[in-house]
N, C-alpha and C positions, 0 to 999 in steps of 0.2 A: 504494500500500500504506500504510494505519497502523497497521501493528504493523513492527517492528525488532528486529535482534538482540544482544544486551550479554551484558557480562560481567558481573555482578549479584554483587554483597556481602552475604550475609547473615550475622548474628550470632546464635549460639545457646550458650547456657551459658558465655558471655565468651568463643567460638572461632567466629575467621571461617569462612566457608563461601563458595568460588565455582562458580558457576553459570552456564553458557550460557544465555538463557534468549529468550523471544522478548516483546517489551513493547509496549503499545499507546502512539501518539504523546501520548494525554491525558496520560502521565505525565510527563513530560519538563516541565521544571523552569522557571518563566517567562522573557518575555526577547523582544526585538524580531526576531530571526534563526535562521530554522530551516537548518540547514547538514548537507548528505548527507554524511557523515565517508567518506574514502578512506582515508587513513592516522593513525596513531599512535604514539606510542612507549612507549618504558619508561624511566625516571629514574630516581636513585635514590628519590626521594621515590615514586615510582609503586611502587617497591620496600618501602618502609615502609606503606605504607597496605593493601598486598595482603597485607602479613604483619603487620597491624594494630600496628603498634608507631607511640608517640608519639604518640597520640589525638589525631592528625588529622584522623580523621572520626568524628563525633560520631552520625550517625544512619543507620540502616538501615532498611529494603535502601539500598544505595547503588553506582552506575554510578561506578567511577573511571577515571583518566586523565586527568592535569595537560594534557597536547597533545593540538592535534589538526585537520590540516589537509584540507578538501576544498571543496565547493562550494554557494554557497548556493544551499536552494530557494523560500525564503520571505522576507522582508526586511519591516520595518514603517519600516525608516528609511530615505528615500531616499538614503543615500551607499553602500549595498551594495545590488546588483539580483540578482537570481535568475540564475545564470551565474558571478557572479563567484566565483571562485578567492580565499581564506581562510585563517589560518594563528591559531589562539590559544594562547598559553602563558602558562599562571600565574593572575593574577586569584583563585587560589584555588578556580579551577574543577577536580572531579577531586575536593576535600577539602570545601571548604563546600556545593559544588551537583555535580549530576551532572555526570561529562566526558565524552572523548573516547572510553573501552574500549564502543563500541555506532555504533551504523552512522547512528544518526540522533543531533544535539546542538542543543541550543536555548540561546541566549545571550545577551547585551547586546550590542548593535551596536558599545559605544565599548570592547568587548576584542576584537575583531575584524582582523586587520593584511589587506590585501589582498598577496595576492602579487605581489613584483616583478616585470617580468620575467627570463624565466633560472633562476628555483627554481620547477620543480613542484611539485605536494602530495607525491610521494612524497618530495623530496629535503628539502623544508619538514621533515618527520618524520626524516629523518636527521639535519638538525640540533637542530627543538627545543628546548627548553627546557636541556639541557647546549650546544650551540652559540650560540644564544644570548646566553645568559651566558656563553660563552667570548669572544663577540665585546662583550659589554659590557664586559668584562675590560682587550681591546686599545684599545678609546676609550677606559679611563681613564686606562692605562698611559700612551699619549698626548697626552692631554689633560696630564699631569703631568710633559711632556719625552720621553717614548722615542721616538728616534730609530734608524733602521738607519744601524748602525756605532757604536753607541755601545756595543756590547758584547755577551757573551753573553746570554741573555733563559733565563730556564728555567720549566720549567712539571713540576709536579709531580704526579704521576694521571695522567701521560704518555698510560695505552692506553685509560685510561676515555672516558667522552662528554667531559666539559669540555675534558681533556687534551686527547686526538685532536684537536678542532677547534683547541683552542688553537694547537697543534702546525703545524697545516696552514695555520693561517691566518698566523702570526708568519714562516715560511718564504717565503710566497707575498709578504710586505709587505716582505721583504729583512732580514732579522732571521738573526742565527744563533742558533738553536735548540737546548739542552741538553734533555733529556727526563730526566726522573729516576719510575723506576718499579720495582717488586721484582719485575717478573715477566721477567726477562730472555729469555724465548723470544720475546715479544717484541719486541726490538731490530728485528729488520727491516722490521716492520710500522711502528714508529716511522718509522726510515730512510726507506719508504717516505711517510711523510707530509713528511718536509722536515726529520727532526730531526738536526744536524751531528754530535751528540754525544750519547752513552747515560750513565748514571749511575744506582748502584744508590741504591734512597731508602735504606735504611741509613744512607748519609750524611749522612741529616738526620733521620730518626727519632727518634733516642736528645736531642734536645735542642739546646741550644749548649756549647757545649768552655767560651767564655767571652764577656762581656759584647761585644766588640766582636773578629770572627774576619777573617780577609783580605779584599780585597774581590773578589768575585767576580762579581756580577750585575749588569747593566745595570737589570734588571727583573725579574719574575719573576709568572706565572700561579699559584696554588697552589689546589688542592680539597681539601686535607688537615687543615690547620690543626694544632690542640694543638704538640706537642714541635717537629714539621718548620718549619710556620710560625714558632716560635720562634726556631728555628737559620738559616734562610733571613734573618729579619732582623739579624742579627750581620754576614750576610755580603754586602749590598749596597755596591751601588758609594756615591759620595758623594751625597744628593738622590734616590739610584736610587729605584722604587717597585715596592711588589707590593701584585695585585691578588687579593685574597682572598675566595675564591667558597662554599667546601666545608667539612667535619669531617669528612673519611672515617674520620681518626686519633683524634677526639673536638673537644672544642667547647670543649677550655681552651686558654690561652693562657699558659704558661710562662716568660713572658719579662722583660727589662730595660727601662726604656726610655733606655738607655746609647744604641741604635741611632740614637731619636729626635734627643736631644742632641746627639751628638758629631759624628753625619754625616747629621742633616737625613731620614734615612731615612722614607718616606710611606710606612701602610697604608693602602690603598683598599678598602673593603668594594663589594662586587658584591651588588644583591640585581637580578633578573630579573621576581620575582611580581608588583611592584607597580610598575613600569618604568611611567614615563608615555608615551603616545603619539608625543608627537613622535621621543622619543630611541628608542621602538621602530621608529618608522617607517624611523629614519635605521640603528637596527643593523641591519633588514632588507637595506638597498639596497646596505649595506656588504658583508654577505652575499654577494650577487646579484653584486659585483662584484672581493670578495676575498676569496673560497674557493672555489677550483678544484672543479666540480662533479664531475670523475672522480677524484678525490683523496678526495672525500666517498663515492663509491662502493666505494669501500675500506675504509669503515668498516664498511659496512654487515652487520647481522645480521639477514631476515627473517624473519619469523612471522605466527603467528596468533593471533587471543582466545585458545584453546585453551592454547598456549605462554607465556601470562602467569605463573601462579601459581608455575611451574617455574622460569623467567627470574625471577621476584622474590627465588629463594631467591640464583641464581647472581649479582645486582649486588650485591645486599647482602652476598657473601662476598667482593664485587672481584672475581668470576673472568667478569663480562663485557667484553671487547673493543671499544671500538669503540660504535657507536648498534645498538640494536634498531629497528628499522620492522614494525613492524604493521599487516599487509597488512588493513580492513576491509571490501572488495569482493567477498570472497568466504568 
């Protein structure tokens, strides 16, 4: 077959419009690798684009979806063969070029990760670009001292994508785990990822009390940033670090740098999009080997194209759970 099925962005009177629609392969966007997409997911950035905010994408019609793992069928580079099993996140694919929302995706070879073994394409989409970056999160954490047993570790977006993974992953590596999230019917579903201990974000929403607050963190994952990131840095341990991924709460930074001074405190910035190859290859296999694949199954919310435009409104308000997986095989 060359024709395929997407989710197609059109723009009319400065208001997006999405559309099932069916597209011929000529259209699909240059690139060494033609790859039969089986799964994909929803981000929040996937959230932003569907509801055109932050002019991310600049031209129309336009095929979105930052992820998206399945198999190749066409290969121009000889280090990916027709068969192999695929996984891409970020590269700015989904925003500057067509993605993952459509059954067929054509790409650059060197954004391409092959799958380890032990993650399928569907489980590749469970984790994704918020997984991901939750596991680049714990190699810096690491990279900068955390050790299990050196203390509480918290992670803030607790039930979101980053969180979730965060969560499951920091438990499984012997970490004791705080989750801090405002949606407290979720506590169990936390518990159930590995988290020892619940915490309303209130407690770090409204800012810092004062320059330098108890110590309480070994470490700390955060996808929130503004006022919370703020307060969270008052309250690390001495040299502790937090790894800073997100703005769910906004994109300023309200803070002292009393943290830095007095106790050595590290921000580590997370970016995922432009992640170079090696250190993707290596979060992969970290992946594959430290995050409980039925643990992951727990997060999971399936769908379809259909269910995108609807799911953009509910990540963008926080009230999604967990990963979306976006069933494209049927």
């Amino acid at each position: 077959m060359t024709d395929f099925k997407a989710l197609v962005l059109h723009e009319k009177d400065g208001k997006l419009e999405p559309r099932i629609e069916r597209l011929d392969d000529k259209l699909l966007p240059p690139g060494e690798v033609l790859v039969r997409v089986e799964y994909s997911t929803l981000n929040y950035k996937d959230g932003m684009i569907l509801e055109g905010l932050g002019r991310l994408v600049r031209k129309y019609p336009h095929v979105p979806g930052v992820d998206f793992a399945g198999t190749v069928e066409e290969s121009a580079d000889p280090a990916l063969q027709p068969g192999d099993k695929v996984v891409l996140t970020g590269w700015r694919v989904g925003e500057q070029t067509w993605g993952g929302y459509a059954e067929k995706a054509r790409v650059k070879a060197g954004q391409l990760v092959k799958l380890p073994p032990g993650i399928d394409t569907r489980h590749a989409m469970a984790i994704g670009t918020a997984g991901f970056t939750a596991m680049l999160a714990v190699m810096a954490l690491e990279q900068h001292g955390l050790r299990p047993g050196s203390g509480d570790v918290l992670v803030t977006g607790a039930a979101g994508g980053v969180g979730s993974v965060a969560v499951a992953l920091l438990a499984k590596l012997g970490h004791r785990v705080v989750a801090s999230t405002g949606r407290p019917e979720q506590a169990e579903y936390l518990q159930g990822l590995g988290a020892a201990a619940i915490v309303d974000r209130a407690e770090f929403s409204d800012g810092p009390k004062r320059p330098l607050d108890t110590e309480r963190w070994a470490g700390a994952v955060d996808s929130v940033g503004s006022k919370t990131l703020a307060c969270l840095l008052t309250q690390m341990k001495y040299r502790a670090s937090v790894a800073a991924c997100g703005l769910a709460q906004g994109n300023d930074l309200p803070a002292s740098v009393i943290p830095f001074l007095l106790r050595g405190v590290k921000l580590l910035g997370i970016d995922s999009v432009m992640s170079p190859m090696p250190e993707r290859q290596e979060a992969w296999s970290r992946l594959a080997r430290d995050l409980p694949m039925d643990v992951l199954d727990r997060m999971i919310e399936p769908a379809l194209l259909e269910d995108l435009p609807g799911l953009a409104k509910k990540i963008l308000a926080g009230k999604v759970r967990g990963r979306v997986v976006v069933d494209l095989r049927r």
